[in-house]
OpenMM code with the backbone's topology and positions (N, CA, C; nanometers):
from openmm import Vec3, app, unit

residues = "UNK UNK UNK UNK UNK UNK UNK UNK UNK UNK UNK UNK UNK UNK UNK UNK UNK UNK UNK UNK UNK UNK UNK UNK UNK UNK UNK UNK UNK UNK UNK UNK UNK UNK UNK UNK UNK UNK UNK UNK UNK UNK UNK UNK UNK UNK UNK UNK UNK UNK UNK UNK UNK UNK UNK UNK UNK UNK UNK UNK UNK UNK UNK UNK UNK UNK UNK UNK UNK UNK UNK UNK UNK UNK UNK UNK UNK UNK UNK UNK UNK UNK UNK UNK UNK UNK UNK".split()
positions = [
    Vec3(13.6433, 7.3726, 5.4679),
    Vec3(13.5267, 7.4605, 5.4759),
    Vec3(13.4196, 7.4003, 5.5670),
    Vec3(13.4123, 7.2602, 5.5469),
    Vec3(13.2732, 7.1908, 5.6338),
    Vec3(13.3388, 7.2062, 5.8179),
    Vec3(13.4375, 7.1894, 5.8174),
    Vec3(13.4901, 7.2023, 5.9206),
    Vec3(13.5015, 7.3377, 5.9978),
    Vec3(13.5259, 7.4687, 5.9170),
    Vec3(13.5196, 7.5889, 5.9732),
    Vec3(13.3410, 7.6169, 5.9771),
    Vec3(13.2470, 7.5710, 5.9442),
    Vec3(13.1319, 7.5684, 5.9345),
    Vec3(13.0571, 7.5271, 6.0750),
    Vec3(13.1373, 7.4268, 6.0637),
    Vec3(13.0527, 7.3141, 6.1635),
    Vec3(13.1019, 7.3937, 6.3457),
    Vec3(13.2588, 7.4477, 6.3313),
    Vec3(13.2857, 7.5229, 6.4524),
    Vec3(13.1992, 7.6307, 6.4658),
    Vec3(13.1757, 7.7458, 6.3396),
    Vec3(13.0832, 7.8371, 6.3977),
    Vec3(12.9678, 7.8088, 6.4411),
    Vec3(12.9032, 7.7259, 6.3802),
    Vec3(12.7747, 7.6639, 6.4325),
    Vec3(12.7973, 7.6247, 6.5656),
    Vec3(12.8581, 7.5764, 6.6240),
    Vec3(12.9098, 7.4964, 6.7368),
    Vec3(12.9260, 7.6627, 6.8584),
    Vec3(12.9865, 7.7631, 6.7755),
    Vec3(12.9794, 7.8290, 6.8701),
    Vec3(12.9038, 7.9207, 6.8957),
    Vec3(12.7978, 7.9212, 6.8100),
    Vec3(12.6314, 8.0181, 6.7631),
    Vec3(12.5513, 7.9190, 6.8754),
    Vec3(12.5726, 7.8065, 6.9249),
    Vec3(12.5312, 7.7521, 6.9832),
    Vec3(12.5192, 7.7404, 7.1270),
    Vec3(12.6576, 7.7898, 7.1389),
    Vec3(12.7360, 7.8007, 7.3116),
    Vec3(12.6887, 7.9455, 7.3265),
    Vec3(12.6777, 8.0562, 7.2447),
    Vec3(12.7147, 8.1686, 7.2744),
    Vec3(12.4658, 8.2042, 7.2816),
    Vec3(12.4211, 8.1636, 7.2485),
    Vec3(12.2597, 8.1328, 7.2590),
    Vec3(12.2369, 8.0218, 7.3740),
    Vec3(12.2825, 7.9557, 7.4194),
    Vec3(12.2823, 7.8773, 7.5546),
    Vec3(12.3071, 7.9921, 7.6877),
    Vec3(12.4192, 8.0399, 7.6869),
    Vec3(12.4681, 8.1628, 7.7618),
    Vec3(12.4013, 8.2065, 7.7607),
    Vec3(12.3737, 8.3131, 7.6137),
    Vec3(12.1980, 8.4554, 7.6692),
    Vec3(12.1012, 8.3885, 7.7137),
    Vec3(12.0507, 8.2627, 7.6861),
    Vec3(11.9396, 8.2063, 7.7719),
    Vec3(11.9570, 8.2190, 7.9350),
    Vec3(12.0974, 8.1335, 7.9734),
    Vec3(12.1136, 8.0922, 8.1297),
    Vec3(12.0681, 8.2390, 8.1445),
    Vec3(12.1954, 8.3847, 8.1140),
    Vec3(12.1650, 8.5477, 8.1781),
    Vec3(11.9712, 8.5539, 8.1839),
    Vec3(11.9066, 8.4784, 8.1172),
    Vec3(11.7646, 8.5381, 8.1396),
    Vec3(11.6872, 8.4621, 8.2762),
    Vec3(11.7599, 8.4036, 8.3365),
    Vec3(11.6822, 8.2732, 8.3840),
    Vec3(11.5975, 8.3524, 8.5124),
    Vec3(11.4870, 8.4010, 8.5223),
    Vec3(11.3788, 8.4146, 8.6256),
    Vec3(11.4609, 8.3741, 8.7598),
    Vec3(11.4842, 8.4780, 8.8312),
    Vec3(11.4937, 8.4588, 8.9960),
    Vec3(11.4185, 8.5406, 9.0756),
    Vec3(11.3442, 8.4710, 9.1791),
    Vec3(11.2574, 8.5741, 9.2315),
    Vec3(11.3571, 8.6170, 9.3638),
    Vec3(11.3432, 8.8298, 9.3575),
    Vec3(11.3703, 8.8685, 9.4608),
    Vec3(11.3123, 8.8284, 9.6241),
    Vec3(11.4065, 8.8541, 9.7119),
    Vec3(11.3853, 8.8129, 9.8627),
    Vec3(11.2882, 8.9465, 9.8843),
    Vec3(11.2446, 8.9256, 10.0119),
    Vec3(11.1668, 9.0563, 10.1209),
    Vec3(11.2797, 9.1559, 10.1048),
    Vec3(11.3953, 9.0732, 10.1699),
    Vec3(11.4731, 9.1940, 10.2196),
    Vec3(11.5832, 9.2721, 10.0947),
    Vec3(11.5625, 9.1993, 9.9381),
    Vec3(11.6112, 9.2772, 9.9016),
    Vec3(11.5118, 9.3923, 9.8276),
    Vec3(11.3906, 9.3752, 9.8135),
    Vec3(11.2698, 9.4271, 9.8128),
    Vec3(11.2987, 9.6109, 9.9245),
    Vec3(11.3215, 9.5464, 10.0322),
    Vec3(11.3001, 9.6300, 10.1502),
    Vec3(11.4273, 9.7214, 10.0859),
    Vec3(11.5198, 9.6548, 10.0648),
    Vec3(11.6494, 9.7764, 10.0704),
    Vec3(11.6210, 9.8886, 9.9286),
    Vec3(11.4967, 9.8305, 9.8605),
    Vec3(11.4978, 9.9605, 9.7507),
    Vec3(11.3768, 10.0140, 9.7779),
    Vec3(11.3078, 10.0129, 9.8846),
    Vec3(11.2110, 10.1040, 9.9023),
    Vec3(11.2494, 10.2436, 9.9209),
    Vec3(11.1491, 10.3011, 9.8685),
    Vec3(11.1969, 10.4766, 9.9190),
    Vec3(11.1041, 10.4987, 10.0153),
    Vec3(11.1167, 10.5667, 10.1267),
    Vec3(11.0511, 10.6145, 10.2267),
    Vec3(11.0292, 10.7466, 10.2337),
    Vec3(10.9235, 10.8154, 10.2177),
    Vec3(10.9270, 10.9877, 10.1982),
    Vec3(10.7712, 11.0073, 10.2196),
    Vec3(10.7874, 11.1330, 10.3436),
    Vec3(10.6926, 11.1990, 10.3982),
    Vec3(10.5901, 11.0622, 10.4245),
    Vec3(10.6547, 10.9699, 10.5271),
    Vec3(10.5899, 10.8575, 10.5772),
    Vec3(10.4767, 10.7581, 10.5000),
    Vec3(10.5325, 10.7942, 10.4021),
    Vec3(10.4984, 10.7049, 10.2663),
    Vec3(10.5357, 10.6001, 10.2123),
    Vec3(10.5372, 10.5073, 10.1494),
    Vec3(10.6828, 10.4100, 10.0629),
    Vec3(10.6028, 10.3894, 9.9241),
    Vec3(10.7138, 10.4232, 9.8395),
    Vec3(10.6839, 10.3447, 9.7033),
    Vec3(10.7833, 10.3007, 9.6535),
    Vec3(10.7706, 10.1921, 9.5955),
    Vec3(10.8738, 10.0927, 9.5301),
    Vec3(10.8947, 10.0925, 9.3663),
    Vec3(10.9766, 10.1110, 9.2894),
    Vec3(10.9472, 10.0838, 9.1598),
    Vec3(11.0005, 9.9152, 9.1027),
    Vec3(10.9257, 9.8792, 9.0994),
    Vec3(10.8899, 9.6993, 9.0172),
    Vec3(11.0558, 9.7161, 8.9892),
    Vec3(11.1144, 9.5453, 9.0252),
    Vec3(11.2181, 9.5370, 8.9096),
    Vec3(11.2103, 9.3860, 8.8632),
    Vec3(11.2847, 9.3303, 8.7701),
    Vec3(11.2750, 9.2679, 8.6838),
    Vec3(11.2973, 9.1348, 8.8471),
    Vec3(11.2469, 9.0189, 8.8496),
    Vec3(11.2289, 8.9220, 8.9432),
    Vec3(11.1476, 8.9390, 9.0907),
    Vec3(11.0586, 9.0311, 9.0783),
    Vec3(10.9733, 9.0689, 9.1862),
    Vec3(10.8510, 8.9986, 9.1928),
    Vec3(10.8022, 9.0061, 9.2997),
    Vec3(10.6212, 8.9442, 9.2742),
    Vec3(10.5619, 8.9954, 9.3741),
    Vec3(10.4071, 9.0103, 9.3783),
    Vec3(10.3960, 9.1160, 9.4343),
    Vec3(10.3193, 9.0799, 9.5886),
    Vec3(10.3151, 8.9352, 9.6114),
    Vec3(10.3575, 8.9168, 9.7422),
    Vec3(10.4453, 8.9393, 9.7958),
    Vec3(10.5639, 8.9147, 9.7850),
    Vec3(10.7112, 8.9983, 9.8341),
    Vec3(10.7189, 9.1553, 9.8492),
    Vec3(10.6582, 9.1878, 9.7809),
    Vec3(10.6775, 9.3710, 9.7504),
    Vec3(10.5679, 9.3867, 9.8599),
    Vec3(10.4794, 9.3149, 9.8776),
    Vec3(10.3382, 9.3535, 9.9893),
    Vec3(10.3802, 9.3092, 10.0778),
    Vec3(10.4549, 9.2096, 10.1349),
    Vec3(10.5490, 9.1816, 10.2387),
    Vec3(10.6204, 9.2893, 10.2596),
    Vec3(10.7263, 9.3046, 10.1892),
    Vec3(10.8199, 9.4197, 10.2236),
    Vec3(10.7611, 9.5313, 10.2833),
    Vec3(10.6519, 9.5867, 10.2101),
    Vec3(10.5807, 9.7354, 10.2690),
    Vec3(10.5067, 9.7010, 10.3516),
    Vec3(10.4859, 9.6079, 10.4189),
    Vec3(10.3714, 9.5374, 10.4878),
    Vec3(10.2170, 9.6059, 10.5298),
    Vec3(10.1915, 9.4979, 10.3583),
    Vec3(10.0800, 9.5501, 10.3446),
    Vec3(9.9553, 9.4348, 10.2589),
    Vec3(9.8653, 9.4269, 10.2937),
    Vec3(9.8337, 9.2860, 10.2149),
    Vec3(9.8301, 9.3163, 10.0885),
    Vec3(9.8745, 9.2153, 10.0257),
    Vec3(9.8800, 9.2001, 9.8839),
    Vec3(9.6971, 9.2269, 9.7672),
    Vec3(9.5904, 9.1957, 9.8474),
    Vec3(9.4932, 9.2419, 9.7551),
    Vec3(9.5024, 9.4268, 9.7751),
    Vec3(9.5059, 9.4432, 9.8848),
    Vec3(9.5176, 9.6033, 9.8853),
    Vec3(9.6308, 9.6668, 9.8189),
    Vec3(9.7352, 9.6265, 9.8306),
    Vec3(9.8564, 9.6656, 9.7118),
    Vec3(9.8048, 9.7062, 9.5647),
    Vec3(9.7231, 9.5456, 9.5128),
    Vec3(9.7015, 9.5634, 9.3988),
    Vec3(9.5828, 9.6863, 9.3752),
    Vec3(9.4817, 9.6702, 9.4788),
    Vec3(9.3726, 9.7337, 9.4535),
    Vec3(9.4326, 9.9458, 9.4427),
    Vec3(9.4857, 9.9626, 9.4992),
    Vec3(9.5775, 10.0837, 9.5237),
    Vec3(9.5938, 10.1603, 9.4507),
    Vec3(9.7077, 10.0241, 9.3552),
    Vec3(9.7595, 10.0390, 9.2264),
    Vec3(9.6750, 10.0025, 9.1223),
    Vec3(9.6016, 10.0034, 9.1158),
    Vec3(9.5269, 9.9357, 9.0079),
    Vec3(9.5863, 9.8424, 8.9398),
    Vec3(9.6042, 9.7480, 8.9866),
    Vec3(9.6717, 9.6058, 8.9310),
    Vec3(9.5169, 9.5134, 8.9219),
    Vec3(9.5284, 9.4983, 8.8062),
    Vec3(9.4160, 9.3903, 8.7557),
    Vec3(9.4466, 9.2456, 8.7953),
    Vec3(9.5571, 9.1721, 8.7617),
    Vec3(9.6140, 9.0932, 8.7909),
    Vec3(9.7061, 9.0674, 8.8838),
    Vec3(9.6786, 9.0198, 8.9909),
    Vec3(9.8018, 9.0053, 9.0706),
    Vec3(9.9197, 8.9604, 9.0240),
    Vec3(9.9420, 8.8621, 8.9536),
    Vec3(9.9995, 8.7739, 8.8743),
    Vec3(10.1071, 8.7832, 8.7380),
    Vec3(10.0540, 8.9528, 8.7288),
    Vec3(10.1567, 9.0029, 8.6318),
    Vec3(10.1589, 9.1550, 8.6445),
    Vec3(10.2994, 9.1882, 8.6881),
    Vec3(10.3228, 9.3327, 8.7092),
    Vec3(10.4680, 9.2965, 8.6590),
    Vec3(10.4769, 9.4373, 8.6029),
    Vec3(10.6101, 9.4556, 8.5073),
    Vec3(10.7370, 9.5772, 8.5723),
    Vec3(10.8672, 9.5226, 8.5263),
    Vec3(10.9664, 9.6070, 8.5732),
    Vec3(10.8885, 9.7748, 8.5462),
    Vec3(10.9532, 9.8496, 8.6232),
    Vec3(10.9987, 10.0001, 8.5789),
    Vec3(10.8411, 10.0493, 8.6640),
    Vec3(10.7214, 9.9836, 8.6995),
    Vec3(10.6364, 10.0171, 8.7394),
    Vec3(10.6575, 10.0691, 8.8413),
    Vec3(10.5886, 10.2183, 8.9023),
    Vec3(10.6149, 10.2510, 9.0653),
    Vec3(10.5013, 10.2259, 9.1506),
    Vec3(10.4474, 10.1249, 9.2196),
    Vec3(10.3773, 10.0890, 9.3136),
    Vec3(10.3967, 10.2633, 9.4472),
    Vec3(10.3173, 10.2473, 9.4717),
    Vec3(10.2712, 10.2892, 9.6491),
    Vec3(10.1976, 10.2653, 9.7141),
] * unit.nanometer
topology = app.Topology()
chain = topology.addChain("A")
for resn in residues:
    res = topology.addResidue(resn, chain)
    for name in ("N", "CA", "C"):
        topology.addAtom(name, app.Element.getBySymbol(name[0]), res)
């Protein structure tokens, strides 16, 4: 019993190491930024995804980053969240 114990534990362990690494923060490039812009009626808006920041996203649309935020009403430069649609 201590022995079938001590394996599940062992593998409650491996298998919570794993979902950590899947979370690990990578910040998107310009250019993969650029490839999900939508472009319409000489416009662009982007919707936030999960590893973005919003120098990159103001890069991509090239556009400075205080005016991005100011736009959007982003209070914080520093924290903008997936699913958001910037323009």
């Amino acid at each position: 019993l201590l022995t079938s114990t001590m394996a599940a534990s062992l593998l409650s362990v491996a298998s919570v190491q794993a979902q950590e690494t899947d979370t690990t923060w990578t910040a998107r490039t310009v250019s993969e930024v650029k490839a999900d812009l939508v472009k319409q009626d000489n416009k662009s808006s982007y919707t936030v995804k999960y590893g973005d920041t919003l120098s990159v996203i103001s890069e991509a649309m090239s556009i400075d980053m205080n005016v991005l935020a100011k736009i959007n009403n982003i209070a914080d430069i520093n924290l903008i969240y997936p699913e958001t649609t910037l323009t």
